[in-house]
N, C-alpha and C positions, 0 to 999 in steps of 0.2 A: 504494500500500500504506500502510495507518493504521498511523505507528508510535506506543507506548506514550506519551501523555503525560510531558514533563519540566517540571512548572509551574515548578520553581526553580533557581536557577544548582547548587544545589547538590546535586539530583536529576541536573540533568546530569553534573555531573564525579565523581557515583559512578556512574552510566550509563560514562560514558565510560572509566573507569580498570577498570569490570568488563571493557568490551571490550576493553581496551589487556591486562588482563590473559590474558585468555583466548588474546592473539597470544603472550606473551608478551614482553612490552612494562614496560619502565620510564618508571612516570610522575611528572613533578612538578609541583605545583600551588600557583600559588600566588594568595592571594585578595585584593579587593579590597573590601572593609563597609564603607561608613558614608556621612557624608553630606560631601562635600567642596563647593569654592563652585559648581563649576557645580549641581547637587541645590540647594543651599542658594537659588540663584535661582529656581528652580522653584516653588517653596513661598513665598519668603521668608526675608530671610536671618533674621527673628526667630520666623518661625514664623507673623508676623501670615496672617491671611485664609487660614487652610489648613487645613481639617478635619483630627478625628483620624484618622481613616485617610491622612489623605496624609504626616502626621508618621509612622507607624507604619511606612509604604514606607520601607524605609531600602536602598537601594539596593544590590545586591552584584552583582561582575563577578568573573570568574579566568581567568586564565591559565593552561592546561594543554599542560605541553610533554613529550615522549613520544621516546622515544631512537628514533634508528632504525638502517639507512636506513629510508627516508627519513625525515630529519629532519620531526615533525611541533609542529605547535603548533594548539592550539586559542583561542583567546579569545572566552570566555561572555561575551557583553553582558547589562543590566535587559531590555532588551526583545524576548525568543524570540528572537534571532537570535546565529547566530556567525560569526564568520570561523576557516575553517582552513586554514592554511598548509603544502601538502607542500613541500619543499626549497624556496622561495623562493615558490611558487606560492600565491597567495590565491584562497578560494572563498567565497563567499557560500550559508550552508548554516543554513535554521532551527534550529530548536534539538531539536526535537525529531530529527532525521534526524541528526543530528552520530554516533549512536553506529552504526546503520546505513553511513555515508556511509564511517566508518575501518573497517568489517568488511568492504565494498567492497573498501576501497585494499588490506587486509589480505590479501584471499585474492584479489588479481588481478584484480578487474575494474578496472582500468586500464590506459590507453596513452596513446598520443601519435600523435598523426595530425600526419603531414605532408603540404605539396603544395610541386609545385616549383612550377608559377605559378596564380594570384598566392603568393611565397614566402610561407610560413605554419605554425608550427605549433601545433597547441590539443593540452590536456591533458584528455581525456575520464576522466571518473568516473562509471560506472555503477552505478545504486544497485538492485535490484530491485524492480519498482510503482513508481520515481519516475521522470523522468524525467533523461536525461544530464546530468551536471555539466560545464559545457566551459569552459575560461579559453586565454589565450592563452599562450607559452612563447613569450620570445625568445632569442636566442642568449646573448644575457648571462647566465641564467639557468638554462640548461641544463649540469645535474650529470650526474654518471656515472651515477647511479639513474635520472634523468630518460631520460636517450640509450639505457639499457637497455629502455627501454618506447616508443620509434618505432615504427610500424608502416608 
């Protein structure tokens, strides 16, 4: 399933805090603009040899974190991608699907598959048209949210 184009960190996290709000969800957000020394070695750190468009990329990430349960956080990277974190769990989720991928978690399509052998358990996140989101869950990590969603 195509979702809506989010070309910019900051298309995403009004993306993302419409859907946080539609769960009714508190969000906080915090941003990260400009050009610090890793950027600065990209280009140079004087600017020499780097078109104006590449001075004009001035690089922006955020942090968006969202009350729960389950505790969620998202972090927007420069390049389409996010990482977002249920209760301790890290997914690898483009950017575009991030606002999709929390109306998932939001209305239940998730769980927790376990096996007894080989002992294992993954956190599936079903997104609709994409394909499952799966990470691993280990004991250390496993909250009361989490152990509410075993199957």
């Amino acid at each position: 399933m195509s979702h809506p184009p989010l070309p910019s960190t900051q298309s995403a996290v009004l993306a993302i805090e419409a859907t946080a709000a539609r769960h009714g969800r508190e969000v906080s957000t915090s941003h990260d603009i400009g050009r610090d020394r890793t950027f600065a070695g990209l280009v140079g750190a004087d600017g020499a040899g780097a078109g104006a468009d590449e001075l004009a990329a001035i690089p922006h990430e955020a942090l968006v974190e969202i009350a729960g349960p389950p505790e969620v956080t998202v972090r927007l990277f420069v390049h389409d991608d996010a990482l977002v974190t249920i209760d301790g769990v890290p997914f690898d989720v483009p950017r575009d699907s991030v606002p999709a991928f929390l109306n998932s978690l939001w209305t239940g399509l998730v769980h927790l598959r376990q096996r007894v052998f080989p002992p294992s358990c993954t956190m599936i996140v079903t997104v609709p048209g994409e394909p499952s989101y799966r990470e691993p869950v280990t004991a250390l990590t496993l909250t009361p949210w989490l152990a509410g969603r075993i199957r």
